[in-house]
C-alpha positions in Angstrom: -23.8 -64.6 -23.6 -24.3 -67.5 -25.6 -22.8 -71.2 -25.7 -20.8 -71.6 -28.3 -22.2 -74.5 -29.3 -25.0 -72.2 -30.9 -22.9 -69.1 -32.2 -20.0 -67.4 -32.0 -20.0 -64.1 -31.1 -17.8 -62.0 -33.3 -16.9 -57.9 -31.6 -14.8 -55.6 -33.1 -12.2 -54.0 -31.3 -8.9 -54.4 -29.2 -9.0 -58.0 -27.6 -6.7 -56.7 -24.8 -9.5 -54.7 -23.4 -12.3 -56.8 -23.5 -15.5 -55.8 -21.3 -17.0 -58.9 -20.3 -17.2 -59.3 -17.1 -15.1 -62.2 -14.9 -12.0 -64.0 -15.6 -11.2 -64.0 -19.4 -9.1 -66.5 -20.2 -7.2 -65.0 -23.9 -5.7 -67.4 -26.2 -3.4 -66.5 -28.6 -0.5 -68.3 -30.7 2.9 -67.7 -30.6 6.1 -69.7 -32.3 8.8 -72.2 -30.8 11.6 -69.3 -31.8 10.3 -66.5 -29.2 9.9 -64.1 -31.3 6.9 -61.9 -31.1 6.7 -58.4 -32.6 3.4 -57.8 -34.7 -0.3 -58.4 -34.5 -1.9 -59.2 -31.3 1.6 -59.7 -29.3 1.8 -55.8 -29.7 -1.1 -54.9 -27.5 -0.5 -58.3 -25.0 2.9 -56.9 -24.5 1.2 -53.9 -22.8 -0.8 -55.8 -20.3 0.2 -56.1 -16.7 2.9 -58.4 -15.7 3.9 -58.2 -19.8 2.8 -62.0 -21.0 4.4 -61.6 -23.7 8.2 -61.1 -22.1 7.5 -64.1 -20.0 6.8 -65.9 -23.5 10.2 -64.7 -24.1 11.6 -66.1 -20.8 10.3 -69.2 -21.5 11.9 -69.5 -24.5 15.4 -68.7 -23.1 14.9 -70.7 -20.1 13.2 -73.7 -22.0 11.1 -74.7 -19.4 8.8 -72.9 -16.2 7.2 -74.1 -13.5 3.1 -73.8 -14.0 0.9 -74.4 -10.7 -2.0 -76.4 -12.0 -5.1 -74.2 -11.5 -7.2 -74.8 -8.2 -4.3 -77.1 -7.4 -0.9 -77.3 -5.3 0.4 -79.6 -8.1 3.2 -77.9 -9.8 4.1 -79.2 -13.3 6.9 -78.3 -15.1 6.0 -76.9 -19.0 9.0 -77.3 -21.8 9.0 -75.1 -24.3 8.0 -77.2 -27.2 5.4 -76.8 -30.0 1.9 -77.8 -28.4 2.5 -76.3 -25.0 0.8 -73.6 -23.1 2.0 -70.8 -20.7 -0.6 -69.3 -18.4 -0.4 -65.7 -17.2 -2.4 -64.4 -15.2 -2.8 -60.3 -16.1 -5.7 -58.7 -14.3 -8.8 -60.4 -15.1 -7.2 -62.0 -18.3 -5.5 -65.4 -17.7 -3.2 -64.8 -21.4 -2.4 -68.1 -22.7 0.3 -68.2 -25.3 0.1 -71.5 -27.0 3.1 -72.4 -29.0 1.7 -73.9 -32.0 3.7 -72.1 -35.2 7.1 -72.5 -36.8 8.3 -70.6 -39.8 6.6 -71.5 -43.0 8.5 -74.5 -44.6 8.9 -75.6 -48.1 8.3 -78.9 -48.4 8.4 -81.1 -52.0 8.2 -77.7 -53.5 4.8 -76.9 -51.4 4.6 -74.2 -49.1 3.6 -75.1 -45.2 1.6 -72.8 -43.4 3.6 -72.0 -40.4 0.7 -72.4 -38.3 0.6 -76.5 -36.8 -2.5 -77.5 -36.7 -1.8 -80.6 -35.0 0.4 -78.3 -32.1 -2.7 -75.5 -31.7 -5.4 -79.1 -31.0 -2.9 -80.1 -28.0 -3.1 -75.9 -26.7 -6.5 -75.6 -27.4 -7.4 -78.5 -25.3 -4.6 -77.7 -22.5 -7.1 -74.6 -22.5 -9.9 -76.1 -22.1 -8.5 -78.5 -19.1 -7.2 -75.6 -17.4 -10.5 -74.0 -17.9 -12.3 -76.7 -16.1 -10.7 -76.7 -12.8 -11.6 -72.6 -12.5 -15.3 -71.9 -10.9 -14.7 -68.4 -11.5 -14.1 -68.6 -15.6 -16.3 -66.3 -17.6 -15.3 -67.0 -21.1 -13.1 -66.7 -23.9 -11.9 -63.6 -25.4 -9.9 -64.7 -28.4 -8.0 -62.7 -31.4 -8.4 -64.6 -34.8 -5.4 -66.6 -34.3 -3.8 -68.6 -36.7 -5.5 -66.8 -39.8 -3.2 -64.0 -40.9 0.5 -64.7 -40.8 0.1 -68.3 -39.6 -1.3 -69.2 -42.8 -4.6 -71.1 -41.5 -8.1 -70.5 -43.3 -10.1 -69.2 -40.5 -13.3 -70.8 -41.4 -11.8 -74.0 -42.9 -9.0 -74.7 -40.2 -9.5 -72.5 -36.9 -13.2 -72.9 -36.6 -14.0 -76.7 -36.8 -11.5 -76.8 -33.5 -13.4 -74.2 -31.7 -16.4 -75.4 -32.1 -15.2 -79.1 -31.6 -12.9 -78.2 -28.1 -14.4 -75.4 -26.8 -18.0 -76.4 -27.4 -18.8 -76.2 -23.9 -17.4 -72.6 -23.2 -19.3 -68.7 -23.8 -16.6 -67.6 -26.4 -16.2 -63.6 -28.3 -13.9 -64.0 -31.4 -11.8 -59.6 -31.3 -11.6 -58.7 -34.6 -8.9 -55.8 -35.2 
């Protein structure tokens, strides 16, 4: 694989089952309302230990306890836009970043649901939790933010990438 830092590797195909080898950790977004249902939720939801009904859980229960990786430290993570919930599925770690809201209107201009200042704080969560793992392979990611979120892939989603996760080997799924 290659560092990100000089390409992103783009595959085709079903994010969910990667082949890389090693721990994969899998971002993804999902919003502060715990509601999933379409795009890439749809195949998480059919991973082991179902990531995406313990998104759910957390929403109802507002708050989990997350043991820090590589660590006895146990922190507790409220639900709130710019958080991160870490499940481990197999050799995925699934990490559903809240970072949208429903799309606002706003002076009479739309708002992308997407929150671009909420998906920085996940990405680099990510990338801390990343850092304390010795057996981290890379990152398997969806396009998130791009479709329904209302963020320009190559404008909005890419410059944080390349600026947070610079340091990790990372394949963009394309469905």
């Amino acid at each position: 694989m290659v560092n990100l830092g000089e390409q992103m590797i783009y595959k085709t195909g079903d994010v969910t089952k990667a082949t890389e080898t090693g721990l994969k950790f899998l971002p993804h977004i999902v919003n502060c309302y715990g509601v999933a249902g379409s795009g890439v939720v749809c195949a998480i939801e059919k991973m082991e230990r179902n990531p995406i009904q313990q998104y759910r859980n957390w929403y109802k229960q507002r708050y989990y306890e997350q043991q820090i990786f590589g660590t006895d430290v146990v922190r507790d993570i409220h639900f709130e836009l710019g958080e991160v919930q870490f499940v481990e599925s197999g050799e995925f770690i699934v990490c559903n970043m809240v970072a949208q809201k429903w799309q606002e209107e706003i002076n009479s201009k739309k708002v992308p649901a997407i929150r671009l200042w909420a998906l920085r704080e996940c990405m680099e969560r990510v990338a801390e939790q990343i850092k304390l793992l010795d057996n981290f392979s890379c990152l398997v990611c969806p396009k998130f933010g791009s479709m329904r979120a209302g963020a320009n892939w190559d404008r909005d989603i890419v410059p944080l990438i390349e600026n947070i996760w610079k340091d990790f080997d990372i394949i963009i799924y394309e469905y």
